[in-house]
N, C-alpha and C positions, 0 to 999 in steps of 0.2 A: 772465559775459563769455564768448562763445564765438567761438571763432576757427574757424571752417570755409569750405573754399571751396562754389562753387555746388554743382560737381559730386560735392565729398561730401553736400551735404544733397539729392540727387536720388537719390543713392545708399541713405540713407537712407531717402528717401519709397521708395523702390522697394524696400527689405529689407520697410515696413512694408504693402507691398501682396502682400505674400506671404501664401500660405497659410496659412505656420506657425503653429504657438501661439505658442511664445515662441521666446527665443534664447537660449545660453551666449555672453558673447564676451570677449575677450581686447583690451584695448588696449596694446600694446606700445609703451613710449616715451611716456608718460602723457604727458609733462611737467607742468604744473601742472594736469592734468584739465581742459582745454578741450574736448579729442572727447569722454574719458567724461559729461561733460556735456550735449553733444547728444545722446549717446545715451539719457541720463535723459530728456530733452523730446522727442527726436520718437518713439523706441519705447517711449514711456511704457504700462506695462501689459502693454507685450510681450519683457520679460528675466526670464529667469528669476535672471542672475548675470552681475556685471561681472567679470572679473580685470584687473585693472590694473599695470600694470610700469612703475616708472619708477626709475634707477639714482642722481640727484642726489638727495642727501637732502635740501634744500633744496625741491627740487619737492613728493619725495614727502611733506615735512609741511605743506605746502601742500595737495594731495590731502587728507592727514586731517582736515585741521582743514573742507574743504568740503564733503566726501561726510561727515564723522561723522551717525552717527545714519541710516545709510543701509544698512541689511543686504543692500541689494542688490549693492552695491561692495564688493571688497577687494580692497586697495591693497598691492603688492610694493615695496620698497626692493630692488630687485632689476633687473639688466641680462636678458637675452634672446639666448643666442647658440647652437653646436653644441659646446660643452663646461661642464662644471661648472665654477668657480672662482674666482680672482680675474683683471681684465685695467685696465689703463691706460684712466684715461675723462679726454679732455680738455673741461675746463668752461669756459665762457665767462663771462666775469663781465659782465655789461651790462643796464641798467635796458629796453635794447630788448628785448621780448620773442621779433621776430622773428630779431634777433641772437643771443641769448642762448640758443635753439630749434638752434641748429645746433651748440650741444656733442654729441661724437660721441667714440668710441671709433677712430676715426682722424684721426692728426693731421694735419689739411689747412694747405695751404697759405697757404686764405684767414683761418688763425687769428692770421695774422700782425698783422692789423689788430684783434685786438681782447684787450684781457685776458683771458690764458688760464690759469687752473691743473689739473697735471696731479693725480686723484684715482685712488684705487683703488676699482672696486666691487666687486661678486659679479655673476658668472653662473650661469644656470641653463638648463639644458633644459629646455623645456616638457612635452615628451612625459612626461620624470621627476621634476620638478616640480608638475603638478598631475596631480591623480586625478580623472580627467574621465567621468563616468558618468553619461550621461543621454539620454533618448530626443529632444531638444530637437536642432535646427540651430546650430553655430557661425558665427559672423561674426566675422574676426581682421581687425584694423586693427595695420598695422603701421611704425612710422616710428622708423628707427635710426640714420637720416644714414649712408646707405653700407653700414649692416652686416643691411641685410633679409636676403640668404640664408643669412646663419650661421644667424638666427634661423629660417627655414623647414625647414632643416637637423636641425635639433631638433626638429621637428612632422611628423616623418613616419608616426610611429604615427597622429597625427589624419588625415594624407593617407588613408594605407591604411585607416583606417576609416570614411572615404567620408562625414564628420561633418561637415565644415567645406563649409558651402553657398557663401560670399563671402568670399575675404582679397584688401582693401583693404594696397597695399605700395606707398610711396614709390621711386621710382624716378632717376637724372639722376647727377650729376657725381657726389655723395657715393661711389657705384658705381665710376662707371665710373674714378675716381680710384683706385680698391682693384686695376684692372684686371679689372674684374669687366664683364659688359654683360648687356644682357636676354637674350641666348643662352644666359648661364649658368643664367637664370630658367627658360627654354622649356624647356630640357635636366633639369633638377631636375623640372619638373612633370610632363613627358612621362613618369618613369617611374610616374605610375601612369595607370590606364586612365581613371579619371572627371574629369580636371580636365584645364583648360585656360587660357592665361593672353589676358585682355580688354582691352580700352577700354570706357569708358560712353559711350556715341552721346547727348549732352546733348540736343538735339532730338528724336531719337524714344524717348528713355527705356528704352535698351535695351543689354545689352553684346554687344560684337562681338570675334570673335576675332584675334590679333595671330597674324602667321604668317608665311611667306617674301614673298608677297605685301604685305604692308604695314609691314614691320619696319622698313626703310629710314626710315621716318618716326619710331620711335621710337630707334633703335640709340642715336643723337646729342644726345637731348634733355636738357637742361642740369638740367630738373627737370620730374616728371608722376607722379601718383595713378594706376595699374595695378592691374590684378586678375586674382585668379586664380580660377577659378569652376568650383561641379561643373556636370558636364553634363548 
């Protein structure tokens, strides 16, 4: 079963019309392995190695029991933020998947409506977390319900080593609820020289830069798939 929208599986067709060999990539916020999944089918042949993170242990034995027998995937019981150690993760209890998709590490307001237990995970920093050595492209998808920049925060060894061609980062309320907005994003990105944060132009199959000029359209948006792209 894969849940993706259009514009990630364009996103996808468009990783796989790259150049590259292959890809390392990181999917942050696995949940029950829905995206790692598309990424097994549509860059079929072209991963070198999945890392997967996902903090509900419920998900992530779910993850195991679908990718076993898959040495291309391993799977973390592990959160994704800019410190090591344990933090409060609110789960949602609900047979809806799309409901149950928006347990997050803060505690919103809209949890009111649905069965909530609060758990502890682990975090980790990615940068010292894994040992990433390889001549290959990275592509980071990342969806954390609000807590994307902690998690970017921790990957700036991969910024500065100018390795990570495409991160795919969830964007909207879960954010801007933290008092966070995509300024915080631009500002992060901007220090270093090669990257730059996008949109996917769905029609012409191409990413465009977000910038003073067109920001206005995203500052306020309630929920959108963004990117951050070298150049």
């Amino acid at each position: 079963m894969e849940i993706i929208s259009e514009k990630e599986e364009l996103v996808l067709n468009w990783l796989k019309d790259q150049k590259n060999d292959k890809y390392l990539i990181l999917d942050v916020g696995a949940n029950k392995g829905f995206y790692s999944e598309s990424l097994l089918n549509k860059l079929d042949g072209r991963i070198e190695k999945i890392y997967s993170f996902e903090p509900v242990k419920e998900n992530y034995d779910e993850c195991l029991v679908k990718f076993s027998g898959n040495d291309i995937i391993e799977v973390f019981n592990k959160a994704c933020s800019d410190k090591n150690g344990e933090i409060d993760f609110y789960q949602i209890i609900s047979d809806n998947i799309a409901a149950e998709g928006l347990s997050s590490i803060n505690n919103r307001e809209v949890f009111k409506n649905f069965k909530t237990v609060k758990i502890i995970v682990n975090t980790v920093v990615i940068d010292e977390f894994l040992d990433i050595n390889t001549k290959n492209d990275l592509f980071v998808k990342i969806d954390t319900e609000g807590h994307e920049l902690e998690v970017m925060l921790g990957m700036v060894n991969l910024f500065e080593s100018n390795k990570i061609l495409c991160l795919q980062f969830e964007y909207g309320d879960c954010m801007l609820e933290q008092n966070k907005d995509l300024n915080d994003v631009i500002n992060f990105v901007n220090k270093f020289d090669g990257y730059q944060v996008c949109d996917f132009d769905m029609t012409n199959k191409s990413f465009f830069k977000i910038d003073e000029t067109n920001i206005d359209n995203y500052i306020s948006k309630s929920w959108e798939n963004l990117y951050i792209i070298r150049k």
